[in-house]
Steps between C-alpha positions, in 0.01 A plus 500: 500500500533597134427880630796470713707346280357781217647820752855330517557619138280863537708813588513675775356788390231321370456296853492867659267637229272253587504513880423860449199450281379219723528707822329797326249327445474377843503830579169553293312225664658615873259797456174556634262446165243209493674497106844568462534810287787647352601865558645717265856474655436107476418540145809695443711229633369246306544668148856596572543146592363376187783715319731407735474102546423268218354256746211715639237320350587178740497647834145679413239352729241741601465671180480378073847615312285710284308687789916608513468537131219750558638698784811562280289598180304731723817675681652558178155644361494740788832600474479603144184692599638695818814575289299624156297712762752702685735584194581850470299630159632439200689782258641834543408666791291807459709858482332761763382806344745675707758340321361535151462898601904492633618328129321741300623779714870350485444471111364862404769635718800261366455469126840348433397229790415171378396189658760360711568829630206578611461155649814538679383815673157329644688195615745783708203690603363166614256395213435130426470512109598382233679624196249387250209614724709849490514485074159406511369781715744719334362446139146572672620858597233749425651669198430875504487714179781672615798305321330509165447893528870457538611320251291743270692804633867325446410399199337879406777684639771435339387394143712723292815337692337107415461624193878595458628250660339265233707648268886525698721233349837471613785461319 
């Protein structure tokens, strides 16, 4: 009587919560086990309830409200270990020798190029790279002797002109 009079003030969402916990578990002892046991899907149910329905814990009857405890602890345990598992790597990811070989090339044969140039011109010839990766590779271009020999010769050539120069003034 004092049960009956208790559901007059419950929901009834938490009436129909109930039922359904009550008839899953029915549905547990309806099957064909000398022991009722609880599948994975069962399992399932029963920690979403719990997160769901404050009142779980009364219309528990085959199992202990920390077995639920449990399952829960162990779902989220395996979840966080499937998911650390089947990230993608972390950090940059790797530049093919193929395209180390193309932003040297583009470098030695574009001086005046810098980075986001030559960025923009892999991403149009279909490149995924970035612009610091391109800097980077570009600042490990294989430096020939060639610029210094150069530099030697400009600066050889025309030394009686630097020379003058250093003395023009303008007035």
């Amino acid at each position: 009587m004092i049960v009956l009079f208790a559901r007059l003030f419950c929901s009834r969402r938490d009436l129909q919560l109930e039922n359904l916990a009550l008839r899953q578990q029915l549905a547990v002892l309806g099957r064909k086990h000398s022991q009722p046991r609880f599948a994975a899907s069962d399992r399932l149910f029963w920690v979403l309830l719990r997160r769901l329905w404050p009142g779980w814990k009364q219309a528990l009857i085959l199992v202990q409200p920390e077995i639920v405890v449990r399952w829960h602890r162990a779902g989220f345990k395996l979840y966080w270990t499937w998911l650390s598992r089947h990230r993608c790597r972390p950090g940059r990811k790797c530049v093919s020798r193929e395209l180390r070989e193309l932003i040297f090339r583009i470098v030695t044969e574009n001086r005046t190029w810098g980075a986001p140039r030559i960025h923009g011109e892999l991403k149009m010839l279909g490149f995924d790279v970035s612009e610091r990766s391109v800097l980077r590779w570009m600042r490990k271009e294989p430096r020939l002797p060639e610029p210094a020999n150069r530099w030697a010769a400009f600066l050889s050539n025309p030394r009686e002109a630097i020379a003058a120069m250093d003395f023009f003034t303008a007035i």
